[in-house]
Backbone bond lengths (Angstrom), bond angles and torsions (degrees), N, CA, C in turn:
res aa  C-N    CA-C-N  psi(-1)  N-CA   C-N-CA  omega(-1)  CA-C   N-CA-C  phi
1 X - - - 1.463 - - 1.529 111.15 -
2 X 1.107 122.70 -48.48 1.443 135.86 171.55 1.217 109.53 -59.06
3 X 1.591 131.28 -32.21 1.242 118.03 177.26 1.268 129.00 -88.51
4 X 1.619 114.13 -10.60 1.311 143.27 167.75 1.407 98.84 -62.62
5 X 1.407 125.63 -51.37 1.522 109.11 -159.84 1.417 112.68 -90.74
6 X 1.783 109.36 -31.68 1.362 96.68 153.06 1.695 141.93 -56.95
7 X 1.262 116.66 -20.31 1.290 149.66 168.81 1.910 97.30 -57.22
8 X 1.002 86.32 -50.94 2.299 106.17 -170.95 1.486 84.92 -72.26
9 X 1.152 113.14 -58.55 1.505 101.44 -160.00 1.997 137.04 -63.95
10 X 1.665 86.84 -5.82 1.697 109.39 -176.65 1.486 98.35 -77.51
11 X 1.145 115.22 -27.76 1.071 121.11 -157.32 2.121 107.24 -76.83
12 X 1.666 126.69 113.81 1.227 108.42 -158.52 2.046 112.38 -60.09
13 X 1.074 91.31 -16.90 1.771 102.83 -177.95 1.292 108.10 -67.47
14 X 1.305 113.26 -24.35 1.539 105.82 -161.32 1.731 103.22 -108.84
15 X 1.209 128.41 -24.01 1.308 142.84 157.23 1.796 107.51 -63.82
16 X 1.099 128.42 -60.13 1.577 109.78 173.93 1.526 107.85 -59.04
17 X 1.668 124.42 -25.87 1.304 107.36 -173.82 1.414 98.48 -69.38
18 X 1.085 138.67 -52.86 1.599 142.04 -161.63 1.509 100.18 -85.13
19 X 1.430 136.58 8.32 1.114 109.32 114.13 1.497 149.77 -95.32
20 X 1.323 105.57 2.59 1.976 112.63 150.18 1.325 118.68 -64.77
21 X 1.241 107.63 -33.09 1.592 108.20 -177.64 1.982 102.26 -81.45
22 X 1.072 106.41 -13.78 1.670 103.91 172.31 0.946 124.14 -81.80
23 X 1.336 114.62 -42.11 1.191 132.42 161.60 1.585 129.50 -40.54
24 X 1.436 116.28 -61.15 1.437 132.68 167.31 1.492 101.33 -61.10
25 X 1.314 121.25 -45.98 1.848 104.76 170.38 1.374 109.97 -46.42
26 X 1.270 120.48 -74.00 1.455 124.66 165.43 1.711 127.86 -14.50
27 X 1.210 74.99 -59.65 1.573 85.49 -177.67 1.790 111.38 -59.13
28 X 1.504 102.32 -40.89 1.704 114.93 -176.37 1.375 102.64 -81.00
29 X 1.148 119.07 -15.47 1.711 110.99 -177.12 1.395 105.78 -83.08
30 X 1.067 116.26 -53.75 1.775 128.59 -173.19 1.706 107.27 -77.04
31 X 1.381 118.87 -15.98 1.194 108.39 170.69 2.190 112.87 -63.66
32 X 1.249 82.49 -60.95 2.010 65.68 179.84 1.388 129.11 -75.13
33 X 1.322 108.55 31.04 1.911 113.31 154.21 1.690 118.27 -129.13
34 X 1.446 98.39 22.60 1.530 103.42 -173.28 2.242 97.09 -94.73
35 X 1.552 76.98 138.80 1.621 86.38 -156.70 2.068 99.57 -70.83
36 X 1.538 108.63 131.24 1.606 77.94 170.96 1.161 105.89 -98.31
37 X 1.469 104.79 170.54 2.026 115.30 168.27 1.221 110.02 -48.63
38 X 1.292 123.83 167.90 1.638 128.53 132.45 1.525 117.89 -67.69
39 X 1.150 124.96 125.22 1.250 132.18 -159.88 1.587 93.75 -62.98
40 X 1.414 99.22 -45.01 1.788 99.41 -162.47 2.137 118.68 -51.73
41 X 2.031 82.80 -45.24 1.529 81.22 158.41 1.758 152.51 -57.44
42 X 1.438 84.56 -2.91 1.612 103.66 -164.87 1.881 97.25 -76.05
43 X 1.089 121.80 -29.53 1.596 108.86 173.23 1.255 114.51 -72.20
44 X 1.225 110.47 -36.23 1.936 109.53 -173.08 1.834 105.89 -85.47
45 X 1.567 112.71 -12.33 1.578 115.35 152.73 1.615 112.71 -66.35
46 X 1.181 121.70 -64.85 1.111 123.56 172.13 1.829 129.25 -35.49
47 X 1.386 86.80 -47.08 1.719 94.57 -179.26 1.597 105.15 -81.81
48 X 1.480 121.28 11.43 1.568 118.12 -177.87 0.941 91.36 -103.93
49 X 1.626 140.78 -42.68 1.736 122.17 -167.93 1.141 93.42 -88.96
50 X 1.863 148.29 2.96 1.674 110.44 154.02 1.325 98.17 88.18
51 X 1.669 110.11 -142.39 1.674 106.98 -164.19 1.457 98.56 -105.24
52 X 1.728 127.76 36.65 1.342 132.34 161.28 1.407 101.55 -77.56
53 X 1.348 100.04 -45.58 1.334 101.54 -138.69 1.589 125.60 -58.41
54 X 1.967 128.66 -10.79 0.772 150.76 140.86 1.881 110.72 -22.16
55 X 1.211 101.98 -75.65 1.183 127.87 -170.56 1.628 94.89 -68.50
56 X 1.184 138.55 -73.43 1.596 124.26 150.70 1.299 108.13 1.60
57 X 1.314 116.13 -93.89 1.476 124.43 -162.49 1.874 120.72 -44.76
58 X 1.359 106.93 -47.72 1.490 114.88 172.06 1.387 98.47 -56.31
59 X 1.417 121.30 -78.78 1.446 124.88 -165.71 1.822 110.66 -40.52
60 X 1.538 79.67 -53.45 1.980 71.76 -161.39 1.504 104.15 -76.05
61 X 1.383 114.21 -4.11 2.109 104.20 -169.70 1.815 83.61 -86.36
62 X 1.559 126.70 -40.85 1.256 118.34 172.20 1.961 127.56 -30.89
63 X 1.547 87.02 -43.48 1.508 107.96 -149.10 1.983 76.75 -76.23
64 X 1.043 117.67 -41.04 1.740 123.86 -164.80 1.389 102.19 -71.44
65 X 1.681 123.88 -37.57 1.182 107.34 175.28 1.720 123.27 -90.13
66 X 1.660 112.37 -5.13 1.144 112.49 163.36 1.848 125.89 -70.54
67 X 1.300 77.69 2.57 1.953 89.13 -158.78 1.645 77.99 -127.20
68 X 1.318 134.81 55.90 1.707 143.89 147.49 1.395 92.76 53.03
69 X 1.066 144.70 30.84 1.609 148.59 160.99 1.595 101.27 -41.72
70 X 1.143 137.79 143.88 1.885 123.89 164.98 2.000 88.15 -78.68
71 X 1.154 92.98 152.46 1.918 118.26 -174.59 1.475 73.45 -81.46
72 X 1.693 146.38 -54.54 1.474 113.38 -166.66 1.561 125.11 -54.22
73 X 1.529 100.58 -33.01 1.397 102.57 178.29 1.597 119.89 -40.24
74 X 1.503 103.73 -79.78 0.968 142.34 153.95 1.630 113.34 5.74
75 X 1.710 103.26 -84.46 1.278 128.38 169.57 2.065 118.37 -52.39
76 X 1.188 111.81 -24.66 1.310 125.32 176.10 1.302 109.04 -86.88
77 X 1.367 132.41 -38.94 1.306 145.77 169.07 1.790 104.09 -59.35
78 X 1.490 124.42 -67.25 1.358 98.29 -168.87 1.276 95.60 -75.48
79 X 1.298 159.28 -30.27 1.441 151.41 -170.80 1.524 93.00 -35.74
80 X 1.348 111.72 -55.77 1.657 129.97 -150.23 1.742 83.04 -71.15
81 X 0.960 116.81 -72.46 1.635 111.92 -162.36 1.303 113.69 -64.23
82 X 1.398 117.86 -23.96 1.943 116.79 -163.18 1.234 103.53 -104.30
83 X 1.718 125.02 -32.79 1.554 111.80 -146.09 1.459 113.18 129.05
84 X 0.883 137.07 -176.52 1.344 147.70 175.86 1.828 99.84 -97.45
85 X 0.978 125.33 -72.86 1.482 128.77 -176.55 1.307 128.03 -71.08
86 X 1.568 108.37 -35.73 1.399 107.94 174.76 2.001 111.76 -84.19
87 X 1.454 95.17 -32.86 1.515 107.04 163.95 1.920 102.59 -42.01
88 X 1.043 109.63 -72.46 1.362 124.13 178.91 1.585 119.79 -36.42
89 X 1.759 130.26 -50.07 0.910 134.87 153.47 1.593 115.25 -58.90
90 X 1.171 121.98 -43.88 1.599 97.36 178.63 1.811 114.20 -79.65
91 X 1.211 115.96 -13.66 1.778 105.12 169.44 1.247 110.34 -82.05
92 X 1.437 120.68 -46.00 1.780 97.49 160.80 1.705 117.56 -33.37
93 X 1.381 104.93 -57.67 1.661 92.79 -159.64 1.400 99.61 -62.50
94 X 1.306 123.67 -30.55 1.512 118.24 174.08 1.150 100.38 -58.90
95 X 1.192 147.08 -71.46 1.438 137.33 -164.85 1.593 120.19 -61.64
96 X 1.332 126.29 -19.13 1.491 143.34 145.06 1.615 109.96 -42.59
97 X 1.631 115.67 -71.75 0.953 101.03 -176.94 1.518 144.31 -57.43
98 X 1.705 95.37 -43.30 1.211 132.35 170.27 1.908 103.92 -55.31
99 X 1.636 126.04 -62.48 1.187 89.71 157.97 1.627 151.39 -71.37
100 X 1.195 114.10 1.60 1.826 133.57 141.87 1.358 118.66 -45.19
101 X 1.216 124.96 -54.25 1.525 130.65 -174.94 1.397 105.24 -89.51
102 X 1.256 130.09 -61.43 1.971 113.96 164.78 1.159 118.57 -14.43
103 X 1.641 105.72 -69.30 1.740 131.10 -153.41 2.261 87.63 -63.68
104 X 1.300 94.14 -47.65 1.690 77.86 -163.65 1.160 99.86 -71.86
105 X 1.217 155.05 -47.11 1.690 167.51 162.21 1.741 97.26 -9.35
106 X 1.708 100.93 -79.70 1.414 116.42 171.65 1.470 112.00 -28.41
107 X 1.529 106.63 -38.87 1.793 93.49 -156.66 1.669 109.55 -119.85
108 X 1.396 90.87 6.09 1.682 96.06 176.99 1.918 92.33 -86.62
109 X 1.239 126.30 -35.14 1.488 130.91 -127.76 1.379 76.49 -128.44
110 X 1.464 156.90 -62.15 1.273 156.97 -140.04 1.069 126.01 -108.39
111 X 1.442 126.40 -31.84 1.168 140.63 -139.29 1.616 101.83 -86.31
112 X 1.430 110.43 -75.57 1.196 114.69 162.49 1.777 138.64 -19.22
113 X 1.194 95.02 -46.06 1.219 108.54 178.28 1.566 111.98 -77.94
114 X 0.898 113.16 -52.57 1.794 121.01 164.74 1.582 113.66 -45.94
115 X 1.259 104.38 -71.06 1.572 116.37 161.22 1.802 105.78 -26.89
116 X 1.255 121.34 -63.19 1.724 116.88 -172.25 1.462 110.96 -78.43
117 X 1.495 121.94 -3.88 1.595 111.56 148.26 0.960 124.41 -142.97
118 X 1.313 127.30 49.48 1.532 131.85 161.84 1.495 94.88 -71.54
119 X 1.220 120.49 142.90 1.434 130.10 175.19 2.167 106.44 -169.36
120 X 0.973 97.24 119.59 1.938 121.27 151.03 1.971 75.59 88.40
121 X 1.168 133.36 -159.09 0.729 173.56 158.80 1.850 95.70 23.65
122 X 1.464 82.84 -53.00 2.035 89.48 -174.10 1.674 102.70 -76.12
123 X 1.491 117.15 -39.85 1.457 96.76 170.01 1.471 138.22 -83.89
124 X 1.702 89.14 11.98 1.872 78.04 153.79 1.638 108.15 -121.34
125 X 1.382 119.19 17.62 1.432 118.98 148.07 1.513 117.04 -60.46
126 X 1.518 105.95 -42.64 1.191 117.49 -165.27 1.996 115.31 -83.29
127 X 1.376 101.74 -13.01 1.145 134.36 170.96 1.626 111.13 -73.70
128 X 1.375 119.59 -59.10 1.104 134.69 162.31 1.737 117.21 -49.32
129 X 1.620 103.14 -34.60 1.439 86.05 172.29 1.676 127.57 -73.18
130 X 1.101 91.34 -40.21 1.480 123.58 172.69 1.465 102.10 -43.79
131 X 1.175 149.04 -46.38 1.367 168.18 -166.85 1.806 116.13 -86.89
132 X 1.291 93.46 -6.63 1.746 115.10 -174.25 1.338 113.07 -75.59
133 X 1.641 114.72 119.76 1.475 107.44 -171.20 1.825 83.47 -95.67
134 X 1.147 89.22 -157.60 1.707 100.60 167.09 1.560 132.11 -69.75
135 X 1.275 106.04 -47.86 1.353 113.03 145.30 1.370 115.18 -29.80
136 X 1.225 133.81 -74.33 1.905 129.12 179.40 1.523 111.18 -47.38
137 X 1.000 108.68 -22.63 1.910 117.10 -168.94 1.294 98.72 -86.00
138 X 1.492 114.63 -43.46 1.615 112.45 -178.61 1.319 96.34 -70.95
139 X 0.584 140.52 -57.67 1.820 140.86 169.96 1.100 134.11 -4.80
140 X 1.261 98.25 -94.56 2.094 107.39 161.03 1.417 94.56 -66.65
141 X 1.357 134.28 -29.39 1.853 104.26 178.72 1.682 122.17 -51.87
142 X 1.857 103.43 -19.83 1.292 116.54 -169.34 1.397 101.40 -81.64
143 X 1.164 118.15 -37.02 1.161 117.71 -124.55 2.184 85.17 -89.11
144 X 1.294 131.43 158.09 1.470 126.47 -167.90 1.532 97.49 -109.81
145 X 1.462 113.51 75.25 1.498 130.37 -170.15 2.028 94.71 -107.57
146 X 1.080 114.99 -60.70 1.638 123.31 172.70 1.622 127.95 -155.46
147 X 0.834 113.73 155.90 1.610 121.49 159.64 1.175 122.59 0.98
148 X 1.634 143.83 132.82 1.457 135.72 174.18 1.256 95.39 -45.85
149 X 1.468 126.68 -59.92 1.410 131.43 -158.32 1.150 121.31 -64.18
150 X 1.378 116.27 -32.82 1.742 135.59 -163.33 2.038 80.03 -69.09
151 X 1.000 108.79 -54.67 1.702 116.04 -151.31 1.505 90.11 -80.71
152 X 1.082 139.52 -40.24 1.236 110.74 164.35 1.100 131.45 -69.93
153 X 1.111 120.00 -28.71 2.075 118.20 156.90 1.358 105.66 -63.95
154 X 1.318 138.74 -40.48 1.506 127.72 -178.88 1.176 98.55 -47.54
155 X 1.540 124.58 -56.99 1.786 130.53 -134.21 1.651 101.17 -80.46
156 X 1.763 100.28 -27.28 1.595 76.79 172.84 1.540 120.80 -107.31
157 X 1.013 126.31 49.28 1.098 154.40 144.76 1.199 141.29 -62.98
158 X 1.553 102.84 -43.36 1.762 138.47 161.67 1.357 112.49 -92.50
159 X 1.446 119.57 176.48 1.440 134.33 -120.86 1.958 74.73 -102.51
160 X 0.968 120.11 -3.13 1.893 121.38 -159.32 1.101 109.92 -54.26
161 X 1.420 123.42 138.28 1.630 123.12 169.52 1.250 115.64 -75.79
162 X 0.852 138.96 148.61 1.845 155.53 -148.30 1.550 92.84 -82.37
163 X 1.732 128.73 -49.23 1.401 122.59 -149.16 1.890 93.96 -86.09
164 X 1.111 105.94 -56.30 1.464 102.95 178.16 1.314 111.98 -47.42
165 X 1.019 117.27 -41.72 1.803 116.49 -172.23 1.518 113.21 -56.99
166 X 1.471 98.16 -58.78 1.486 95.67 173.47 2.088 114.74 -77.40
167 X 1.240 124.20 -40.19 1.550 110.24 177.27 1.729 96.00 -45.97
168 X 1.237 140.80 -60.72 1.213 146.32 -152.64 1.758 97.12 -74.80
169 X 1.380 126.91 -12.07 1.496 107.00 -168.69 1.859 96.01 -99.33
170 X 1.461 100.50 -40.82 1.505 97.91 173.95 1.806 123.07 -53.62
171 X 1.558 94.82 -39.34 1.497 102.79 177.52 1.621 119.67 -39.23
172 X 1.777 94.22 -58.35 1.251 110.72 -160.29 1.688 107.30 -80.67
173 X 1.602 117.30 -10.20 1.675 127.46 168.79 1.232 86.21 -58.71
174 X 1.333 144.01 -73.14 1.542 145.18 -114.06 1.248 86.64 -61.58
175 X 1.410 143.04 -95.51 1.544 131.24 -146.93 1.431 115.58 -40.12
176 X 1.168 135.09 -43.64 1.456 130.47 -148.67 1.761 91.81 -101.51
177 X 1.533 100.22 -34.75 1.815 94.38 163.25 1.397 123.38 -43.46
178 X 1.204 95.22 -55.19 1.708 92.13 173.31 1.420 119.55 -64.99
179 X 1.014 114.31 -52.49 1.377 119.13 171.63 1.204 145.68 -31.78
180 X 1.362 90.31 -45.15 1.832 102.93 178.63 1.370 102.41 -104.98
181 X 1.305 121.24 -4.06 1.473 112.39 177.59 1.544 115.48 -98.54
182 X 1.867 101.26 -5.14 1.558 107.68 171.37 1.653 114.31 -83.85
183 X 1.558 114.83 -24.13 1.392 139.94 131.81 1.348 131.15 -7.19
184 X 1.289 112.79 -103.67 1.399 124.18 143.32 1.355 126.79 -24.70
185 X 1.281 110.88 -56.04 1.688 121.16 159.95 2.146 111.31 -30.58
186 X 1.509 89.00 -52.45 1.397 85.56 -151.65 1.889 105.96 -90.82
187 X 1.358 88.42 -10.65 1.948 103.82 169.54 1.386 105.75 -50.26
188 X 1.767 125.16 -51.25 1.311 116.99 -130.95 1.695 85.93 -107.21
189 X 1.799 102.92 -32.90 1.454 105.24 -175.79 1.614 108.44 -111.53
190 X 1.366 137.55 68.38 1.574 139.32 132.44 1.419 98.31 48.79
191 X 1.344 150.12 127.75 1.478 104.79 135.13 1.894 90.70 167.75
192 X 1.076 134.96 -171.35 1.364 147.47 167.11 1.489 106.77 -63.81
193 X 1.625 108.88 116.82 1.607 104.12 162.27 1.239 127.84 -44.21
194 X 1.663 109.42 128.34 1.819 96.04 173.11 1.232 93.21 -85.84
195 X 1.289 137.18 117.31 1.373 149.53 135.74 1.720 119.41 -23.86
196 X 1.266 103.74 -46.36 1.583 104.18 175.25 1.313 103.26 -93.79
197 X 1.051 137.86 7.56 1.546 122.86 142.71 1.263 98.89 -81.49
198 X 1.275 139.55 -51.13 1.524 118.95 -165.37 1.860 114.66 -69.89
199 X 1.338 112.47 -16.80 1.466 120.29 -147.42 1.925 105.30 -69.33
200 X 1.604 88.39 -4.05 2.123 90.46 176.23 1.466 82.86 -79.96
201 X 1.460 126.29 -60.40 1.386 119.38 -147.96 2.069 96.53 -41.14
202 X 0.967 104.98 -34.43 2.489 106.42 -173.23 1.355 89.82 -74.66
203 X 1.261 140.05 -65.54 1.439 149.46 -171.13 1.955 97.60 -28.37
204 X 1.662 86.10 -79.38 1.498 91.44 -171.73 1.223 118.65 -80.35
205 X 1.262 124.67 21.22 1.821 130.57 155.51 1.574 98.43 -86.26
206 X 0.985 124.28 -50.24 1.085 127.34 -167.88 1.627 126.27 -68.33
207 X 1.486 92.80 -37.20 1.636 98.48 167.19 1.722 103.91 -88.40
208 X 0.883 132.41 -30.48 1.669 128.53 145.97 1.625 113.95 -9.38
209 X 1.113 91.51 -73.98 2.005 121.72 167.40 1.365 104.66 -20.70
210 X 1.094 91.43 -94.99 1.463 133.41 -178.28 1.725 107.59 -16.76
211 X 1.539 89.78 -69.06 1.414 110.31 -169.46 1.819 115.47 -85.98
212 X 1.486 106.87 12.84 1.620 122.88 -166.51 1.800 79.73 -110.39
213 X 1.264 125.02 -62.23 1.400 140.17 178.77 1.766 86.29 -46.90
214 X 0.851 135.99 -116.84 1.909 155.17 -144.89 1.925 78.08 -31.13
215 X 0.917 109.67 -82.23 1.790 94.50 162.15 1.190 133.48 11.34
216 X 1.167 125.86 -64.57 1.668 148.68 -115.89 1.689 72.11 -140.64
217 X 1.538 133.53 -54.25 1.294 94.56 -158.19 1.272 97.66 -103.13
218 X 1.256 136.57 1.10 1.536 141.27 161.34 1.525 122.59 -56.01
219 X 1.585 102.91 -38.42 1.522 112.43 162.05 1.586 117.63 -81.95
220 X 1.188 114.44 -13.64 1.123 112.43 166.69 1.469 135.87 -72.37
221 X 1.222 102.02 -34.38 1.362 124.61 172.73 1.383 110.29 -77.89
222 X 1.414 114.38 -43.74 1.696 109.33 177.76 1.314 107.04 -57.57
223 X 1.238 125.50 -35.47 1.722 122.08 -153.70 1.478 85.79 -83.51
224 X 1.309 126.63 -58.61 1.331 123.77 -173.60 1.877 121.67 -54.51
225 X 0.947 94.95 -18.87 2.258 107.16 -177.83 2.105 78.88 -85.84
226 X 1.309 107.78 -63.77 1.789 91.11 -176.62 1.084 129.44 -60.44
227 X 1.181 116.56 -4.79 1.998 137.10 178.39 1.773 94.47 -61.55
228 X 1.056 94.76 -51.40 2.018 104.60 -148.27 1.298 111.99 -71.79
């Protein structure tokens, strides 16, 4: 057994994979002793970096969900410091970026190696990913399978094109973006829900829906035209 994996391990595909897989240990080990803020402080942080602090928030909520952060955290945190809406625009771009940096991680370090043994069943999973418009991305983004982060290191792993992955990961942020950042919003500031700050979070559940369904019957129909 030991000589098998040293045997695996000469191999350069199989050494970057086992370091993605070190990595995500890492990442899961150090996640439950990482200290959080006080939410309340997060506005008077914000108002100290000035006109960084935008650029703060994308970068570093990125850097939290590349490092298995939950996107609620994240998303509740700038709500709390920005607002309900502007909170909302900067965790998308965090979640934009953050799925950019997964997907290439996944597929610089993983890909290969997956690619040289996918075989019967997994290579036409992996086939299927590859075949993923945006619609499929909104999909499993919905669906409560793992971590923003986990799924963007999975996805580039598989055969997936880069543009769908990410149009489909931002899509499927939008509801709970709003949501938890109308949340957060209302932690730091007391007060009457603004409803029309929250009213994207129904919008983009709904076109979520919508576009999870056209999905569902698009694959349905394909499998059934290859049946015959």
């Amino acid at each position: 057994m030991i000589g098998a994996v040293r045997r695996l391990l000469r191999q350069p595909s199989a050494r970057r994979f086992a370091l993605l897989l070190l990595l995500l240990a890492a990442f899961a080990a150090v996640l439950p002793v990482l200290t959080r803020p006080e939410v309340t402080q997060l506005p008077r942080l914000a108002d100290s970096l000035g006109p960084y602090a935008p650029v703060a928030a994308v970068f570093g909520g990125a850097l939290l969900l590349v490092a298995l952060v939950p996107r609620t955290f994240v998303t509740l945190a700038s709500g709390a410091a920005f607002g309900p809406v502007e909170g909302a625009a900067y965790a998308l771009g965090a979640a934009l970026l953050a799925a950019a940096i997964g997907f290439a991680v996944g597929r610089g370090l993983g890909r290969e190696f997956v690619a040289e043994r996918v075989r019967g069943r997994l290579a036409r999973l992996d086939g299927w990913f590859a075949r993923q418009s945006v619609l499929g991305v909104v999909t499993v983004r919905l669906l409560p399978i793992a971590g923003f982060g986990l799924v963007s290191y999975g996805y580039g792993t598989t055969g997936a094109r880069v543009l769908p992955f990410l149009v489909g990961s931002v899509v499927a942020s939008v509801p709970t973006a709003f949501g938890y950042a109308a949340i957060g919003a209302a932690v730091t500031s007391p007060g009457p829900v603004n409803w029309y700050a929250a009213a994207p979070a129904a919008l983009g559940l709904v076109a979520s829906v919508v576009l999870a369904y056209r999905w569902w019957r698009a694959e349905r129909r394909r499998r059934t035209e290859a049946a015959r």
